[in-house]
Structure formats: C-alpha cells, structure tokens
C-alpha positions in Angstrom: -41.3 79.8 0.1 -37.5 79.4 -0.2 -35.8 76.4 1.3 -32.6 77.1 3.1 -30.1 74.3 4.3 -29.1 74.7 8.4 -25.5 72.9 9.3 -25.7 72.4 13.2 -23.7 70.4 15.6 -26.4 72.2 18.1 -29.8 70.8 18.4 -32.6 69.9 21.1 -32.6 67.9 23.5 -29.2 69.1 23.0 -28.9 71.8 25.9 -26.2 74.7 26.7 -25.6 78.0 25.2 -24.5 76.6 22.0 -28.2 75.1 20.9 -29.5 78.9 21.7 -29.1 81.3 18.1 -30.2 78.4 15.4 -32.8 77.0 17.3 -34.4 80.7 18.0 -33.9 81.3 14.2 -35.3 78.4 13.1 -38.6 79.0 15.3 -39.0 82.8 13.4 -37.9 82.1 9.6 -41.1 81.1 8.3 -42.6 84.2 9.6 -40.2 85.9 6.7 -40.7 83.5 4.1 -37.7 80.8 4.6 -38.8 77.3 5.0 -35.6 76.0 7.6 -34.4 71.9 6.8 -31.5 71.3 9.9 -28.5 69.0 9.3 -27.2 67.6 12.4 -25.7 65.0 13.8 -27.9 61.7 15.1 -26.0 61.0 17.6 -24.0 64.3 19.7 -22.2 64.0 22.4 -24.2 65.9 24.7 -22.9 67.7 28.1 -26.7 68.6 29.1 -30.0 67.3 27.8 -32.8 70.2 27.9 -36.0 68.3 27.0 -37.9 72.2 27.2 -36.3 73.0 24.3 -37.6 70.8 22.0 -41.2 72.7 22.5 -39.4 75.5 20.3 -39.1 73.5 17.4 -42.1 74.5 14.9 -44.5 71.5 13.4 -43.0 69.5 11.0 -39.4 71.3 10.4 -37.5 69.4 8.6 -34.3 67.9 10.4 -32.6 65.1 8.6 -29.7 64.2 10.2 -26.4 61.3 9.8 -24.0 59.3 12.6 -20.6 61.2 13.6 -18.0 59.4 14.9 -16.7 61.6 17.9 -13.1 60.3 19.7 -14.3 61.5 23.1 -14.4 57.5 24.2 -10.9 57.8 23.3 -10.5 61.0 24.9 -11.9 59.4 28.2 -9.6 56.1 28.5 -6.7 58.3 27.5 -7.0 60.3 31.2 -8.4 57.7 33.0 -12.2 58.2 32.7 -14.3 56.0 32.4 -15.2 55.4 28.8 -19.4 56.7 28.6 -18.1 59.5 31.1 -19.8 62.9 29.9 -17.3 65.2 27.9 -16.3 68.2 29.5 -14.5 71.5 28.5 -10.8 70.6 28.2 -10.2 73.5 30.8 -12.6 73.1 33.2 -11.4 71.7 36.0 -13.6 69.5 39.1 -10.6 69.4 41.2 -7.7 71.6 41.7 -4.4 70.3 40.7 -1.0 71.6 41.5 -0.1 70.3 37.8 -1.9 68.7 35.1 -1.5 65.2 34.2 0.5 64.0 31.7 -2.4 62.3 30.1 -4.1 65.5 30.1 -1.7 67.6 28.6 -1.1 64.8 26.0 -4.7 64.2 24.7 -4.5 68.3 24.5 -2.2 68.0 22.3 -3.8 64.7 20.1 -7.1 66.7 19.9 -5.1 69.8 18.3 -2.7 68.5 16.3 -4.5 65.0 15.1 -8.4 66.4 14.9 -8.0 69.7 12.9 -10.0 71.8 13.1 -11.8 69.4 15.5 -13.3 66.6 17.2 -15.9 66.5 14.2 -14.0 66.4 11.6 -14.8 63.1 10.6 -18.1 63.4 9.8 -17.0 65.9 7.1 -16.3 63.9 3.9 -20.2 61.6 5.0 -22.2 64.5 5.8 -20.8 66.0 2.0 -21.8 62.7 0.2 -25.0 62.6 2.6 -25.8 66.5 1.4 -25.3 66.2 -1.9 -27.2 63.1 -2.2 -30.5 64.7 -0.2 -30.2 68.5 -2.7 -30.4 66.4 -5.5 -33.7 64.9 -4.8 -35.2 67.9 -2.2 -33.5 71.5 -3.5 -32.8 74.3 -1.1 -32.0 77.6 -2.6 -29.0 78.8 0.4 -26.5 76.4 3.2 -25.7 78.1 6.3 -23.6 76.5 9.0 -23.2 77.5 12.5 -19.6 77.2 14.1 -17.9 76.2 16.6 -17.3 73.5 15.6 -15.8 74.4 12.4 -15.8 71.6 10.8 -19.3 72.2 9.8 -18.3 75.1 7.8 -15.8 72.7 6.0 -18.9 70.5 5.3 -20.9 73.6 3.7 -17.5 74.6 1.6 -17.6 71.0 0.2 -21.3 71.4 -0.6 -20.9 74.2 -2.2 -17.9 73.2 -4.1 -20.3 70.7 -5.7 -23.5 72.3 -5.6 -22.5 76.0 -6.1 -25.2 77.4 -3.9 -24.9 80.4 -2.1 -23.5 79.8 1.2 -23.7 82.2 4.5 -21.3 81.1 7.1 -22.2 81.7 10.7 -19.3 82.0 13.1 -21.0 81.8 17.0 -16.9 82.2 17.9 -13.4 83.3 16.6 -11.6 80.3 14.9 -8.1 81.1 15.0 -8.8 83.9 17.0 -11.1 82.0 19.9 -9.5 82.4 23.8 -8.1 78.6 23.9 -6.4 78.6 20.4 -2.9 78.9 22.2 -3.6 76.5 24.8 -3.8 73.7 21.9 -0.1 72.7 21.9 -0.3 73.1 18.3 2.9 72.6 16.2 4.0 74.9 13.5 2.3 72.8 11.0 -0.9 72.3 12.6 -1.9 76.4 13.0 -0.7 76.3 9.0 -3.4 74.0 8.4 -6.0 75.8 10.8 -5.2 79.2 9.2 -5.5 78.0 5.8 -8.9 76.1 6.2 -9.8 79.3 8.4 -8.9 81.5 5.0 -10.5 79.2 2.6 -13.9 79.3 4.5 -14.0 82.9 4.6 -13.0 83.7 0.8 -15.2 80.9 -0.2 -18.3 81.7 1.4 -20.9 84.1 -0.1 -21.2 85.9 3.1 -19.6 85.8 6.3 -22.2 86.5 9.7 -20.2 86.7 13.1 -22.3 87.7 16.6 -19.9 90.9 17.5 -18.4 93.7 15.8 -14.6 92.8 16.9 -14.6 89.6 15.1 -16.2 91.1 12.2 -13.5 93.8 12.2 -10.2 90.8 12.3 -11.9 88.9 9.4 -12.8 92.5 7.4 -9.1 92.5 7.8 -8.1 89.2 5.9 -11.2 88.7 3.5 -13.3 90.8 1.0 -16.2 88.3 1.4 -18.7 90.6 3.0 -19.4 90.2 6.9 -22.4 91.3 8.5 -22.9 91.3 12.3 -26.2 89.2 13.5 -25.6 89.6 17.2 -27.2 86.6 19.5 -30.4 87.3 21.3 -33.5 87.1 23.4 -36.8 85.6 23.0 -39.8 87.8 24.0 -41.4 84.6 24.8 -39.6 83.4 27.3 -39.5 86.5 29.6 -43.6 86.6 28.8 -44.1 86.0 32.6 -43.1 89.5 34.2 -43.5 90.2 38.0 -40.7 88.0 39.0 -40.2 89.4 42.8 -36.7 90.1 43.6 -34.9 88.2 46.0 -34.7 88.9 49.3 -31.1 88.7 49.5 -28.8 90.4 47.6 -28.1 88.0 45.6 -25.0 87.9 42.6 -26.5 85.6 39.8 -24.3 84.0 37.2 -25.2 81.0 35.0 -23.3 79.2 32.0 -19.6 77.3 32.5 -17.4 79.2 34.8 -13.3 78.9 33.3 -10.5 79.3 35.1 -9.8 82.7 33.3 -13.2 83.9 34.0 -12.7 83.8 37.6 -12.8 87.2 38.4 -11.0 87.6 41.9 -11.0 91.4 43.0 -15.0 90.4 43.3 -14.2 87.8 46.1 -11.6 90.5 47.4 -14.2 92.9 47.7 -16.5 90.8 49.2 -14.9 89.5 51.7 -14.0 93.3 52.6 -17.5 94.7 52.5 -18.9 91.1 54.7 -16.2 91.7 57.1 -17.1 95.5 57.7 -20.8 94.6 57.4 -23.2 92.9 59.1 -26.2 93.8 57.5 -23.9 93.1 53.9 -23.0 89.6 55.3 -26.7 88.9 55.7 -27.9 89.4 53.1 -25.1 88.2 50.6 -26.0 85.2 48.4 -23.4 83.9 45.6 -26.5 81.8 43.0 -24.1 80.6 40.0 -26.1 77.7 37.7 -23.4 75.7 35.8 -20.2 74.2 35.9 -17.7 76.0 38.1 -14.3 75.4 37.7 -12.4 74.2 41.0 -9.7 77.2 41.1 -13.0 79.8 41.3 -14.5 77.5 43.9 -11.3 77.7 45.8 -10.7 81.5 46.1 -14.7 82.0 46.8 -13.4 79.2 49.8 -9.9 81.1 50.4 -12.2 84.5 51.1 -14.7 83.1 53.6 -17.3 82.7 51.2 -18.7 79.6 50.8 -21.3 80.3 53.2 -23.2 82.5 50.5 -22.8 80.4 47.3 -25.7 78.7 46.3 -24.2 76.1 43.5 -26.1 73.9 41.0 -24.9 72.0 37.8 -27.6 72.4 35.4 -31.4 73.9 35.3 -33.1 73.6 31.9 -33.3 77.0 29.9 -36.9 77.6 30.3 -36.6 77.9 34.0 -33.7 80.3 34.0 -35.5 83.2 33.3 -37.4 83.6 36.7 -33.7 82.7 38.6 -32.6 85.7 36.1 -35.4 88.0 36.9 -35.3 88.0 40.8 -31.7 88.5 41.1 -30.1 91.5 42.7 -27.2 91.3 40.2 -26.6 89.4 36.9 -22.9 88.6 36.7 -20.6 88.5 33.7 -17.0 87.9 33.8 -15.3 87.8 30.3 -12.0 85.4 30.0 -9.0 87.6 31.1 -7.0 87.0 28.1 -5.4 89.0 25.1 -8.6 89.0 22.8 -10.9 89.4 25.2 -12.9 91.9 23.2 -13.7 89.4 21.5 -15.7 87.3 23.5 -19.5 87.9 23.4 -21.8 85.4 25.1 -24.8 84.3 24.6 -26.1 85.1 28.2 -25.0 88.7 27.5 -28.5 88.6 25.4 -30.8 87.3 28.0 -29.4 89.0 31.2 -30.8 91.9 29.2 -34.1 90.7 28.9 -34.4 90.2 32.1 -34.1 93.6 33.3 -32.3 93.5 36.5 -28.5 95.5 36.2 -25.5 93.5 34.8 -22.6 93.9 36.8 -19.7 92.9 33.8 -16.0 92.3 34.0 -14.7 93.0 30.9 -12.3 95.3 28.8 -13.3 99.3 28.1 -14.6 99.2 24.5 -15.4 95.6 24.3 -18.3 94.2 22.3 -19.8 93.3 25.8 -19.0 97.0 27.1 -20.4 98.8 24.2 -23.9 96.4 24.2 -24.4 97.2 28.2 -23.9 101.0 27.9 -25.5 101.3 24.4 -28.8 99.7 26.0 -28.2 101.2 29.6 -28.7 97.4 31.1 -25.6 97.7 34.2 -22.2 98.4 34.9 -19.0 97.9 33.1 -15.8 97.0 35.6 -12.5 96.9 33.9 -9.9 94.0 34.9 -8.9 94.8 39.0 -11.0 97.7 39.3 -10.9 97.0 43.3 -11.8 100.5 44.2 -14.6 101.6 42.0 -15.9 98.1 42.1 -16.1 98.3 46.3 -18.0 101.7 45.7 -20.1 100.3 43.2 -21.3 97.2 45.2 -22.2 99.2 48.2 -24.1 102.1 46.6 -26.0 99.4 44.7 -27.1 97.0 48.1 -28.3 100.5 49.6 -30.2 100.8 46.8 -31.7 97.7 47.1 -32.3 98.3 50.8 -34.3 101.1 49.9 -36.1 99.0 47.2 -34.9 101.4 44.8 -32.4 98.9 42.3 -33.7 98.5 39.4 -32.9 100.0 35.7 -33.9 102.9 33.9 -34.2 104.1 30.2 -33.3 100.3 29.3 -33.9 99.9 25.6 -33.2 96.0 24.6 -35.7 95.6 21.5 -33.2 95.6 18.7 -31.7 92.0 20.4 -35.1 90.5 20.1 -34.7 87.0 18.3 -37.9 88.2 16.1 -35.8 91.1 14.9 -32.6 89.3 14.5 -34.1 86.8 12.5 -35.9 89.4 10.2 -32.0 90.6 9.8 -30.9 87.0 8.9 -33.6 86.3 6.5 -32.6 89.6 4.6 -29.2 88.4 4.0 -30.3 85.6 3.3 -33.0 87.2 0.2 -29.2 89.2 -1.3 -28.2 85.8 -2.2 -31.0 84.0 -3.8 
C-alpha cells in the first residue's frame, strides 16, 4: 500500500469546519489502497474542541506531529484580552462598536504585513527540517497539504524542493483571492510577497485540488499545473439515523460562524413583514443558529422585533448536528456579500444536503453554491435583496409545511458522498506515483 504524507493545521479534538475534508479522507483512503501519515501541529490554537471527532480516526493512523509557535498571546495583550483568551475570527465581532479600536485595526495590520502568509508561518522552516528528517527513515510516495493556512503549502514546497516527491496541493479556500484579503491593510509590498508565494505554490506543485469550480477557473488562469475540483462533502455515516421528526415550528436553521457580511438582512425585513401580518407565522417562527454570531446580525434580528424567535448557542459538537439539521423547516445559507462571492463554497453547503430538508441560500446566480443546490434539486437559490420573491417564497413554503407537505423531491446528493470523493482523491493521487 502506498504511503502518502497529510500537511494539516486541522486535526481532532480540533473542532470547526476546517477539521471536516482531511479528517473524512483520511477515514476512507485505505479502502483505495493509500496508507494516510498526518503532520500537524502538537499544540493548535483551537476555537472549539470536538472530542466526537476523534472516534473517526481509523486504528493506528499515523500522526506525527511538531510544536508551532502561534503570536495569538501577542495578538491578545495587543487589544486588551486577556492573554490564554480563545482566538477568534479577526472580523467577528461580540459587541457592536461604532468604530474599531485602534488596537484592533493595528494588530490587523501586524498579522498581514508582519506574518505573511500567516500566523503559522513560523513553523515553516521546523516542520521542513522535521519532514525531511522523518522521509528519510519512513518513505511516503506523495505530500499533500490542506490550506488555509497557507503556510502549510509553503512547508510541502520546501519538502519537495528537497525530497522531489510528487506533491498535490489542497486549497479548502482562495489565497489571494479569499473574501478578507482586502481587509488586511496590506502594503504594496506585502500583496507582492503574498502573490509571489501564491504563484510559486501553484507552478510548483504537481497538482493543484481546490473544492469549487470558480477557484479552479482563477488559478486555470495563472498556472498550467493541472487543477482538479475535489468538492467537500458528506458522510453517509453520520446521517445513518433517518426519521428525524421535523420541528414543530417553522424553524430557519443555520450553523457555522455568522460574519458581518453574511448577515443577510432583506430576511429579517421579510420576517418581520410576514410576523406582523401573521399570527399563525409569528407562532410558529423559530430563528435556531449554532455558532458564533456576529453582534451587527444580532442587532438587526433585535432592530426587527425578532429576538423572541432566535434560539442561539455557541457550539454543539459535529456529531449531534445532524439530528438539529434533519428536523429543521429550513436550512440557511448566506454567502459573504462581497466582490468574489462566487467564490465562497462552505463546507455546510455539503451536509445541509444530506440532510434532506430544503436549503434556503443567499448567494450570487451562477455561483458554485447556486449551481450545487439546483444541480442536486436540495432548495432555493435567493439572489442578494430579493425582498419580493423571497416574501413569496417564505409564505408558500410555511403553508406547505402546514399541510405537512415540505419536504424535497427528486434530490440526488450521492456524488458528494465523502466515500466517493475520496475514491476521486486517491485517483489523483495513483497519476503521480
């Protein structure tokens, strides 16, 4: 069986979206004849812990593993945190300011001009010594590495500077091209050096793997490496438990980190529209969102006599979401309202569509997340301040689920099963060795 080197920042009891694709990976590649060894860090800075996860690990999988040094203790004292205080998103807010604070905007602009490409990029230069030390004395036959963060595709261009093994680089997210790029304060000679390690990972690397067909078309633009699109996923095993009874309510589901320019407010318009015409409406109505929530979204749910209906909790662990997923009325997406937004293709996209209740998506017309909802016939597609067809949509679908009659039909998600994505993997994979 061929060995094949896994670069992840990501990695139970880490928890989050962004532990998801290599653990799932790693679970199926023996089953097509790749023995998985993960590299990641000993010591993460980690926003949730998700014990559950760790029972999808296989028996005895490899996972070796080095210190990083991580400036987020920095970070902390810098805007008057305490210094063991839990990182969080740079723009995800727990209170709503009128302006930022200076110490905010300033370690903004320290972590994009002084940390390129980011936070991890000192354990860069150890993990290449570390690497190149452990393939001497166990071989693999392949490297992948899995970013954001991108430093860990520097660390797999260094290995294989010095190794020359083939090397598949994973991008879960744009680089250059990702939604906060801009907001980074970077200075003219900072996005030089972020393009330019950008470019050398892509024309370096054997073959390029990115989770939508958008990003896949950018880089198609700027490299000839080739680029296949491995899109994220569901596992058939953790939706085993069918029969999930639908909430009584009506109830909106969203889970994950809520951003600012996620906040998608001709739904709280509508809302509060349809609750004040009626009553039945206002009864039923239940807001369930599992995650952080940014206080500007929190505020216009408040601003439109709302708060009544939401139902808010910071964190369940992954294997209980499915059930919460299942017995909602509506699963909600709401892509980041910004330039490349067609871009942006979540994780959750994936499972919402395992769990078979209609997606009700903000997001551009011909978006990755568009094309994925109407290709597999999984919900409904509402383009930036639809107000009107949204209002119609909201009402026709709480009749039908008055009349017991919501649910979806012709819905064909197998081709997004984490069994068949891996199978797809491990093929790429077999062109290279």
């Amino acid at each position: 069986m061929k060995r094949v080197l896994i670069i992840t920042y990501y990695w139970p009891p880490s928890g989050g979206a962004g532990v998801q694709r290599w653990l799932k990976f790693v679970k199926h590649l023996r089953e097509n004849n790749w023995e998985p060894v993960v590299y990641t860090p000993i010591n993460p800075e980690i926003p949730y812990r998700d014990e559950s996860l760790l029972h999808d690990i296989p028996t005895d999988i490899e996972v070796i593993g080095t210190k990083i040094f991580e400036p987020y203790a920095w970070y902390n004292m810098l805007t008057g945190k305490k210094k063991n205080a839990p990182f969080q998103h740079g723009f995800l807010k727990d209170q709503q300011d009128k302006k930022p604070r200076f110490s905010e905007q300033l370690a903004i602009w320290i972590r994009g001009n002084f940390f390129i490409p980011d936070a991890r990029a000192f354990w860069v230069r150890p993990s290449v010594r570390f690497l190149r030390d452990y393939i001497k004395n166990h071989p693999v036959d392949l490297i992948v590495s899995s970013g954001p963060p991108h430093s860990l595709h520097l660390i797999a261009k260094g290995l294989k500077k010095h190794s020359n093994l083939p090397w598949v680089a994973d991008f879960r997210d744009p680089w250059t091209g990702i939604y906060y790029f801009d907001k980074l304060k970077l200075t003219a000679l900072a996005k030089k050096i972020h393009h330019r390690l950008e470019q050398q990972c892509l024309d370096t690397a054997d073959h390029i793997i990115t989770v939508g067909q958008t990003m896949k078309n950018d880089f198609a633009r700027r490299t000839t490496t080739p680029i296949t699109v491995v899109t994220n996923g569901f596992d058939e095993e953790d939706f085993a438990e069918k029969g999930h009874s639908p909430s009584e309510k009506f109830s909106i589901f969203y889970s994950g980190m809520f951003l600012p320019d996620q906040n998608p407010t001709e739904l709280w318009k509508v809302l509060q529209e349809i609750v004040n015409e009626s009553t039945a409406f206002e009864q039923q109505l239940e807001l369930r969102f599992i995650g952080r929530c940014d206080a500007k979204i929190l505020q216009d749910i408040s601003d439109h006599d709302l708060n009544k209906h939401l139902v808010l909790e910071d964190y369940v662990p992954h294997a209980a979401l499915p059930a919460l997923q299942q017995a909602a009325s509506l699963l909600l997406l709401s892509i980041n309202r910004i330039e490349n937004a067609s871009y942006i293709l979540t994780g959750k996209v994936f499972e919402y569509l395992a769990a078979a209740r209609p997606v009700l998506a903000f997001c551009p017309d011909n978006s990755d997340v568009a094309n994925i909802i109407n290709e597999t016939r999984s919900g409904y597609t509402i383009a930036f301040g639809q107000r009107t067809r949204l209002k119609a949509l909201l009402l026709e679908l709480f009749m039908q689920q008055q009349n017991n009659q919501l649910r979806l039909t012709g819905q064909d998600v197998s081709a997004y099963s984490r069994k068949a994505l891996t199978k797809q993997m491990a093929n790429i994979f077999n062109l290279h060795t």
